[in-house]
C-alpha positions in Angstrom: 0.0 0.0 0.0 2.7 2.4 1.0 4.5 1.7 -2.1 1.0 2.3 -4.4 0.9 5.8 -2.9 4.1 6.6 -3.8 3.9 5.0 -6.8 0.6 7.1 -7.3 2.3 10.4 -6.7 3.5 13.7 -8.2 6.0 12.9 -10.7 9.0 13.7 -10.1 11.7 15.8 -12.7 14.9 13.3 -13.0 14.5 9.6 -14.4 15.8 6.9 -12.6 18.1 4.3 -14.9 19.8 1.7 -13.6 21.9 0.8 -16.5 23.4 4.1 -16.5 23.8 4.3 -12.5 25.5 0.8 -13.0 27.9 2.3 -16.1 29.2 4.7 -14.0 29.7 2.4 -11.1 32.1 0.4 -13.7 33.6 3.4 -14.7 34.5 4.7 -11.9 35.8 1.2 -10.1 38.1 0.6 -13.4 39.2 4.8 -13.2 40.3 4.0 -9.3 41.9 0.7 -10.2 39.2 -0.7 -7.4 38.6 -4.6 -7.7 36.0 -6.0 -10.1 34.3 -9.4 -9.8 36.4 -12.0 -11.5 32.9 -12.7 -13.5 32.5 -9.1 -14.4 32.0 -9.9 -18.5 29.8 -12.6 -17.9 27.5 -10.3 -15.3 27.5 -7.8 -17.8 26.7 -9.7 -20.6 23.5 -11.4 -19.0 22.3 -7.8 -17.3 22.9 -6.0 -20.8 20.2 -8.4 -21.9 17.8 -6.6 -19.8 18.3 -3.1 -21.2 15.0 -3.3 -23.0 13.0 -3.5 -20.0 13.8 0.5 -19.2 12.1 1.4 -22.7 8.5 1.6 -23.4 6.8 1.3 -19.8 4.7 3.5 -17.3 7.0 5.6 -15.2 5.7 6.4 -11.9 7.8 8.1 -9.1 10.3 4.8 -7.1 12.5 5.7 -4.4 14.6 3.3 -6.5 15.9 1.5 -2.9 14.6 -1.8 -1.2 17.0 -2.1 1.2 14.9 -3.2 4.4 16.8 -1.0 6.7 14.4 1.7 4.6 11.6 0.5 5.4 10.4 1.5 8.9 7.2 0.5 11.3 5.2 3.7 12.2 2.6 4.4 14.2 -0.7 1.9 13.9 1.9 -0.6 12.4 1.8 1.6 9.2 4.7 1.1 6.8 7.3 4.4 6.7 9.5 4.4 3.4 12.4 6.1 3.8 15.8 7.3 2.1 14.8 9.1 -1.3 18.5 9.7 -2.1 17.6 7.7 -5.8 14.3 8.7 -6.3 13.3 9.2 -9.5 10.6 8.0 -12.4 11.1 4.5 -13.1 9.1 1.4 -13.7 7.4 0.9 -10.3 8.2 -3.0 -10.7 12.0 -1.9 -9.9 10.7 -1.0 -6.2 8.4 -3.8 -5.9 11.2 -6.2 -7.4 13.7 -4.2 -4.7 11.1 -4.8 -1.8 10.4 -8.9 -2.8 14.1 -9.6 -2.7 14.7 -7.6 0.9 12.0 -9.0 2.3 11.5 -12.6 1.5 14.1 -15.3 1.0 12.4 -17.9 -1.0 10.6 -17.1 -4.5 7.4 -18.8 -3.1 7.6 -16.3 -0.5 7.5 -13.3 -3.1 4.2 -14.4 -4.9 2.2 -13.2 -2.3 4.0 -10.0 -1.9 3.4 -9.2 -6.2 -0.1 -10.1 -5.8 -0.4 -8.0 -2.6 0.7 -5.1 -4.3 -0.9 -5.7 -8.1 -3.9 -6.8 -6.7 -3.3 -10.4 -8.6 -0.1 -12.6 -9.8 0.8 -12.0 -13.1 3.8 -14.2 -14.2 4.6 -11.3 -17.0 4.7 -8.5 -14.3 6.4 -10.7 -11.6 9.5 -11.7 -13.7 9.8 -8.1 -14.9 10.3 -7.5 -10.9 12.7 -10.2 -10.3 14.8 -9.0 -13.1 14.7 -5.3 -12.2 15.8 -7.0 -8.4 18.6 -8.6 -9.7 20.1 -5.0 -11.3 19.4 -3.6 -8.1 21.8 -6.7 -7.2 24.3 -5.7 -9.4 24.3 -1.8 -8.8 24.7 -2.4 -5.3 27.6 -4.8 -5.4 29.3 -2.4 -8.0 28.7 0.7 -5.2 29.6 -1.7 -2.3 33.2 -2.4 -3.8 33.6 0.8 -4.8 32.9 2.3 -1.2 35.1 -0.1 -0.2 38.3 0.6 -2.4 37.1 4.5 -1.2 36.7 4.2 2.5 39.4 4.8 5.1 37.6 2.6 7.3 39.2 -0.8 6.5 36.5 -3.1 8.2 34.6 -6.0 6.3 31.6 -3.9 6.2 31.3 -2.6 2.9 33.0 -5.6 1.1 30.6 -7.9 3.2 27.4 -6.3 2.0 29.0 -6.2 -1.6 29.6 -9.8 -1.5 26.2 -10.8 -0.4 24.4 -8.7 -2.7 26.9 -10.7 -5.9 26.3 -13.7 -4.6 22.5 -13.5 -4.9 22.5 -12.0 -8.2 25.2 -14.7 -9.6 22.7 -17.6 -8.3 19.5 -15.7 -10.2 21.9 -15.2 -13.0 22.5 -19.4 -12.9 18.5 -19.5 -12.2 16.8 -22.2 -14.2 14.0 -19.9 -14.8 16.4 -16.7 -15.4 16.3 -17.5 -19.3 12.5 -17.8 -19.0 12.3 -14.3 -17.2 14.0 -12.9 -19.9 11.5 -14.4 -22.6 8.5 -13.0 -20.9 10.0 -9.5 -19.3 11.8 -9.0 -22.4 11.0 -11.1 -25.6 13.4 -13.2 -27.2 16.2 -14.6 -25.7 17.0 -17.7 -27.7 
């Protein structure tokens, strides 16, 4: 609910893309001789496939963020979103993919949470939001290491939280059903 009315509001002036957020995360890493994933072509090459998704859809305002440390508990149990530091117009299935991956575990788990939002499951919808999680994957884990190499503070803390978020996006990437995402989100993909 607290993501329809969002979703629902004022639009805002800057759009929100990923792919570009996530090419000057490269950029930047290779420009400060900062560590990229050993699998860096091959995560590229299977993201870039998703490109298409950012053209031809309803933007809404996102906040762009599903990190569950952004999500707060107000009063009446109401659900606070917080952090707007990405906001921006974007497909609102990038927040609701963002949201399903922070909050569940398990894909069975993230059913309910699509239909709670879209009011039904669509399998078309749903794998446009799992594939607009796993970039939020990969933009994270690009910003991660690059905080790291940055940071003065030499603790495991931003390496950690890099790792984790590459790790899940490599095992979606290996996914039987990434391939079958793609042909329904995208079209294609033989």
């Amino acid at each position: 609910a607290a993501l329809r009315r969002l979703h629902g509001s004022a639009p805002l002036p800057m759009r929100f893309d990923v792919f570009a957020q996530i090419d000057a995360l490269l950029a930047s890493l290779k420009a400060e001789g900062a560590p990229l994933p050993d699998d860096i072509l091959w995560l590229q090459a299977l993201t870039g496939m998703l490109r298409p998704m950012a053209t031809g859809v309803a933007l809404v305002p996102c906040r762009n963020d599903g990190s569950c440390s952004n999500l707060m508990i107000g009063p009446d149990n109401k659900v606070l979103l917080i952090d707007y530091d990405r906001a921006g117009m974007n497909d609102p299935l990038y927040d609701l993919g963002c949201v399903m991956a922070e909050l569940t575990d398990h894909e069975d788990e993230m059913a309910p949470v699509f239909a709670a939002y879209a009011g039904s499951f669509d399998p078309v919808g749903f794998a446009r939001a799992r594939l607009w999680s796993h970039l939020d994957d990969m933009l994270h884990c690009l910003w991660a290491r690059l905080m790291a190499h940055r940071s003065e503070r030499r603790s495991v803390e931003w390496i950690k939280y890099g790792e984790w978020r590459l790790l899940r996006l490599r095992l979606a990437l290996r996914h039987p059903l990434f391939e079958q995402r793609v042909r329904l989100a995208v079209g294609g993909a033989d």
